[in-house]
N, C-alpha and C positions, 0 to 999 in steps of 0.2 A: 503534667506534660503540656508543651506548647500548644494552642489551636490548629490543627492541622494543615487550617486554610489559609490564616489570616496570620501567623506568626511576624511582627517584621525582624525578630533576629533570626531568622533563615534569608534575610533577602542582603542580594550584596546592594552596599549604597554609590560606591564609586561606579561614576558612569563613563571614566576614562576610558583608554585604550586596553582590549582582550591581554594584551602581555602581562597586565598587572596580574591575570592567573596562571601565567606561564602556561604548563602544560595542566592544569587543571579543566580547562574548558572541553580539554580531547579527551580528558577523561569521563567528562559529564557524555560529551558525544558516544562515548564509545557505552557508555552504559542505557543511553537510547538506544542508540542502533542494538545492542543485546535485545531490546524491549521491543523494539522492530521485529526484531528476529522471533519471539518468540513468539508475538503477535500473530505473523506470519504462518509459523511452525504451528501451535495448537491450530489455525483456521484451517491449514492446505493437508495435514494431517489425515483429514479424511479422505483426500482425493486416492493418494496410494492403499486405500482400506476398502475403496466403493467395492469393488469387486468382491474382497469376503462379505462384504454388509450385505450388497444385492442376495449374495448366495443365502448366505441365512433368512434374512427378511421377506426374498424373494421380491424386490425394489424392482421398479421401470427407469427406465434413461431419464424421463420428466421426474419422478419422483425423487431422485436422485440428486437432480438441478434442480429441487427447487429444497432439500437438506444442505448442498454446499452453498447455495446462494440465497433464497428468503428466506430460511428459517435464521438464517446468522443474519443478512440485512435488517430484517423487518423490525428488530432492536436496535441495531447496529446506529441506525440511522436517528431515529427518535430518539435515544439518549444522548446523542452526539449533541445534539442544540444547548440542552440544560449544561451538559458537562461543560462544551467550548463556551457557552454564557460567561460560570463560574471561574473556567481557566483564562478568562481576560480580565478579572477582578480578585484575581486568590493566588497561593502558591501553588503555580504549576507541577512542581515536582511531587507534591502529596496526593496529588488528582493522579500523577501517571504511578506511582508508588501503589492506591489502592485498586486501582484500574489492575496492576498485573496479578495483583495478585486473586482478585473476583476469576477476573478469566481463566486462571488456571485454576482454578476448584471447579469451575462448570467444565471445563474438556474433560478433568476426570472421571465429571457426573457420564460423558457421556459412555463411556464403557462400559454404565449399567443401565444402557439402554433395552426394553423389552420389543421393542415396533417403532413403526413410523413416529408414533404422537410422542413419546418418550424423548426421543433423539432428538425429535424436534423442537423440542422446549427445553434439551441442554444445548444446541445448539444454538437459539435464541439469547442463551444465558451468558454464551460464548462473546455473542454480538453486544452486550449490554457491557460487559467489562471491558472491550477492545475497543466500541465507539469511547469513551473515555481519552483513551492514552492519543492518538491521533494528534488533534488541536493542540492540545496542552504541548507534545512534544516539538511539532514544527514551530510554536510560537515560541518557546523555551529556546532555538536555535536561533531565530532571530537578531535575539538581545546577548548574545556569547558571541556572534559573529558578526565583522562590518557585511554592509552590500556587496564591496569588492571581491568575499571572501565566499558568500552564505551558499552558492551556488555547489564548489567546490563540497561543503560542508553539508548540506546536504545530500551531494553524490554519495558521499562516505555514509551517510544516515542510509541511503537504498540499499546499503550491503544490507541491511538488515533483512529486507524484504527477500533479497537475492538468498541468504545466509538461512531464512527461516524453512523457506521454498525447498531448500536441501536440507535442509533439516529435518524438515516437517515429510519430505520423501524416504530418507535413508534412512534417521533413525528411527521413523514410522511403519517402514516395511523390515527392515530388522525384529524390530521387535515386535511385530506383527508374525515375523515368522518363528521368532522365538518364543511367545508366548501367545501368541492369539490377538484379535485386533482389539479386545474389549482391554489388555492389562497394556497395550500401548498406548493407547487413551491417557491411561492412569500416572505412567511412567512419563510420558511427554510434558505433564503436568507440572511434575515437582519441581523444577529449575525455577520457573514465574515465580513461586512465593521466595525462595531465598533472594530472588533480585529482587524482588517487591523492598525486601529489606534494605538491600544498599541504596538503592533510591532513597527511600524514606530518611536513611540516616546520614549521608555522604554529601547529598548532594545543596548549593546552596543556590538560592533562587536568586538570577540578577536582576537588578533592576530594571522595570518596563518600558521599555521606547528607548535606549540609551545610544541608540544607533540610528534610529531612524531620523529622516530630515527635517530640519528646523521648521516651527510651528506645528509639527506632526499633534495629535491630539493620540493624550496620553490617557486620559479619565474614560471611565466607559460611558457611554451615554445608553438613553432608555433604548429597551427592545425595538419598538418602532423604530427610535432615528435609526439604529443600528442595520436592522435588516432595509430598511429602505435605500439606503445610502450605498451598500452590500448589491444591491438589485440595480441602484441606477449605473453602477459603475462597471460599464461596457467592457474596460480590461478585465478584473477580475471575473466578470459573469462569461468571458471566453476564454480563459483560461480554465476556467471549473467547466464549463460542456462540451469544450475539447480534451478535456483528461478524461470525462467519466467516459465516452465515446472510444479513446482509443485507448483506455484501460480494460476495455472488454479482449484487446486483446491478452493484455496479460494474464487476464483471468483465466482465457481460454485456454493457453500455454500452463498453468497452474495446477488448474484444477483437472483437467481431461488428457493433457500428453500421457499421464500412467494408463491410464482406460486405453489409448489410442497402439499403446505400445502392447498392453497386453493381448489386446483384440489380432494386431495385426503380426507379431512375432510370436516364435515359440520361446517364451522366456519365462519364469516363475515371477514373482512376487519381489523376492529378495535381491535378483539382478536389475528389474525396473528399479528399485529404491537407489540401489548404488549407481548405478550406469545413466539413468536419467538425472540423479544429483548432482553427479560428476559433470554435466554436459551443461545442467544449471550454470553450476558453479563457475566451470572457464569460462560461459561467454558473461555471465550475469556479474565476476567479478570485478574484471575491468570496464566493461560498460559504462555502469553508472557514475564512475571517478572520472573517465576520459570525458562524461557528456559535463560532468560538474566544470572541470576546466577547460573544457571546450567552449563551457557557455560564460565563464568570469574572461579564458579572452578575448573573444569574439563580442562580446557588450560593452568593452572600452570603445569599439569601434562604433557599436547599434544595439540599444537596448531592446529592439525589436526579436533580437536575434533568440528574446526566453521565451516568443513565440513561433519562429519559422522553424529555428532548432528541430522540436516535438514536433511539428509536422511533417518535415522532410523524412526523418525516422520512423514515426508512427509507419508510411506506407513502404520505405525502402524493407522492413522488417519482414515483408510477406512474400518476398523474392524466395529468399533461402527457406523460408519457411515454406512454399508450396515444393520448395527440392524436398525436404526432409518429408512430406508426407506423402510425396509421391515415390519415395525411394525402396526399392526391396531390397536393401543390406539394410542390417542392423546397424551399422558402423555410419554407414552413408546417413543414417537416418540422424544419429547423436549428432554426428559432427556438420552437418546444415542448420540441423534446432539449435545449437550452442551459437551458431554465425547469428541466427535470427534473433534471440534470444538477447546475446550482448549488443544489437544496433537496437532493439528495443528500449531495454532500459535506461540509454541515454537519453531517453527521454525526459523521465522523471525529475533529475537536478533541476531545470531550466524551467518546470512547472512548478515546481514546490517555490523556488525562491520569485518565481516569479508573482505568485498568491501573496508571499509576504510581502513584496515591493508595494503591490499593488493599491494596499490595505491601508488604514490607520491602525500603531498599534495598539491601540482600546478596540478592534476588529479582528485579531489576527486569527485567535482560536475561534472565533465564529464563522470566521472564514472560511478556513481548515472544514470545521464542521459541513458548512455548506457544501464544499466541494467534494467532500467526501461523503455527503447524502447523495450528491450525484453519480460517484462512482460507484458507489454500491446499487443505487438504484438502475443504475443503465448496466453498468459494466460487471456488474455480477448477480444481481438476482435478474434482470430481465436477458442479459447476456447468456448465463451457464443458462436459464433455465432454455429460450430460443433454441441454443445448441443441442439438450437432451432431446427437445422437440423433433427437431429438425430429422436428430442421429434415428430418432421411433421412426419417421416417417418416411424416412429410405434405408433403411434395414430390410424388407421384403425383398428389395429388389439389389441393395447393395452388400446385405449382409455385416461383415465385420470394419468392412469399409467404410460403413457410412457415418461413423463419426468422424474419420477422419475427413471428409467430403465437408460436414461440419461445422469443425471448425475452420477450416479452411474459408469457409463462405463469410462466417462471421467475422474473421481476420480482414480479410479483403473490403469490408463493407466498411468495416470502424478505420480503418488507415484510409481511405478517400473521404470517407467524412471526416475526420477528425484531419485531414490537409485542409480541406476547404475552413474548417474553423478555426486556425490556429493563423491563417493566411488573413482571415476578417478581423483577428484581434490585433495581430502587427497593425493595422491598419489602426483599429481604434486608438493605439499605443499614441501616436503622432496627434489626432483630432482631438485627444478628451483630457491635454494637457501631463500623461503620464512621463513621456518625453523631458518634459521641461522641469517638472517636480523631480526625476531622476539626476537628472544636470546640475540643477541647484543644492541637493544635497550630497 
């Protein structure tokens, strides 16, 4: 068998135009975004579960946030650097091939959880297989798609995330009511290793930089140049602390709207997984596609626009969202979350592609890596766990309310900061010459 990493008959050599794979390239996409998906699915899986977990374990709000968020970051994050190292010097495709398929072994560890420390350390294990696939896939997208396209192409890659989130809710509370939350675990599982397979076997690795603009530096260089260079570059380092910032909200919306729903309506288990997935789904499907081509045409105009984009939306998203948690119908409440929900995640395309622009590609998955040690690092382990805090420490007085109070607080904070920092990076765009590198290329 070929070297996993380093094969070059898996890598395509022609650095022409994407037509030369016809519809091959959508199909590499579409077996990401599946890997997205399932990313998603095994991570948020727990969220529609907390409530039997709490019951059994007898779990606190904090303890709870700090299971869907440090114990999955605290790996998540520290494997992410070695892995995105490797996936700027190797074949990407075998990095996200082994990646899915680790992670779905630890999600099913987790269903034979005995307590806190158990869970905790398949959840960590969850976070070591999924820091993997991240880099590897956004850079993999890269070089399949021009600039003019990547944005777009990326929207379609956020179903993933959209697709897992309902996934990871309906068929997790399903089968949670049909068997118990420890054999959904297990069940959730199985799909990652068969895709693990068509990864590994289907797909072929394109050549690196093949789109990027002339003089682009294609060879990796040492750790040092690379993280320095990574830190001096004002676009990319605001881009990455305005996503992790106002990806706390998405966490928020992710991990706690089940909690939020069962606390405050009379509903079971089984209606939250369906009816909350549902309400994912319509806003979170078109979302991310209308922000992708919202943001390929609005950048013929101003390439600034893959920074003001995500800012204006990060904050407009918390309008409908304070309707839906201050709503007492049921109905009222889905169909606000779904408005909030899909102006959210247009955000995403216009950040992703913008990381790549940003970048050399001999940085692309280190990039990735970095920016996504800050999203976990702010926007989900310090984010969910805040939120638990927060929801402990007005419970006395607010009761079932006070998660919802919450995350509301923590919505409202990360979409005014994260405007102010997506507002300072358009700015950097013009001063640090990414303007002009854009133009020429």
């Amino acid at each position: 068998m070929p070297d996993p990493t380093t094969d070059p008959a898996t890598v395509i050599k022609d650095a022409s135009s994407p037509s030369r794979e016809g519809g091959y390239r959508w199909y590499v996409l579409g077996l990401l975004t599946l890997t997205s998906l399932f990313s998603v699915a095994d991570r948020l899986v727990f969220s529609i579960l907390l409530e039997d977990i709490k019951a059994e374990f007898d779990f606190t709000d904090f303890e709870l946030g700090l299971l869907g968020g440090l114990a999955f970051t605290a790996t998540y994050v520290l494997i992410g650097f070695p892995a995105a190292r490797l996936a700027d010097r190797s074949i990407r495709k075998n990095i996200i091939a082994s990646a899915i398929t680790f992670w779905s072994l630890m999600t099913a560890l987790c269903g034979a959880a005995v307590g806190f420390v158990t869970l905790f350390l398949a959840r960590t294990g969850v976070g070591v297989g999924e820091g993997c696939s991240g880099p590897a896939s956004q850079s993999l997208m890269a070089d399949y798609f021009r600039r003019d396209e990547l944005a777009r192409a990326m929207g379609f890659l956020t179903w993933g995330a959209t697709l897992g989130t309902v996934t990871g809710l309906m068929a997790g509370g399903l089968l949670a009511e049909a068997y118990g939350w420890r054999m959904a675990f297990v069940l959730m599982a199985l799909p990652g290793v068969v895709l693990g397979a068509f990864l590994y076997f289907t797909v072929r690795e394109p050549q690196r930089g093949r789109f990027a603009p002339a003089g682009s530096r294609i060879e990796q260089t040492s750790l040092k140049e690379t993280v320095s260079s990574l830190l001096r570059n004002r676009v990319f380092m605001g881009l990455s602390v305005g996503w992790a910032v106002q990806i706390m909200i998405g966490y928020a919306l992710a991990f706690w709207m089940a909690a939020v729903m069962l606390r405050n309506f009379d509903v079971s288990t089984a209606d939250v997984a369906v009816y909350l997935g549902l309400a994912f789904l319509i806003g979170g499907i078109p979302g991310p596609v209308l922000g992708g081509f919202l943001t390929d045409w609005l950048t013929r105009y101003d390439e600034r626009w893959r920074a003001w984009l995500p800012g204006v939306v990060s904050l407009l998203c918390v309008a409908p969202l304070t309707l839906s948690l201050y709503s007492s119908g049921f109905w009222q409440f889905l169909g606000f979350f779904a408005v909030a929900y899909g102006i959210y995640v247009a955000s995403q395309a216009p950040i992703m592609s913008g990381v790549q622009n940003a970048v050399e590609p001999s940085q692309r998955g280190f990039a990735v890596a970095i920016a996504l040690f800050f999203n976990n690092l702010v926007g989900q382990a310090l984010g969910l766990a805040v939120i638990g805090w927060v929801s402990d420490w007005l419970a006395p007085t607010q009761g079932g309310f006070a998660l919802s109070i919450a995350v509301l607080g923590v919505c409202l904070a990360s979409g005014v900061i994260a405007l102010g920092l997506f507002v300072w990076t358009a700015a950097q765009m013009r001063g640090s010459g990414y303007l002009d590198k854009m133009a020429a290329g």
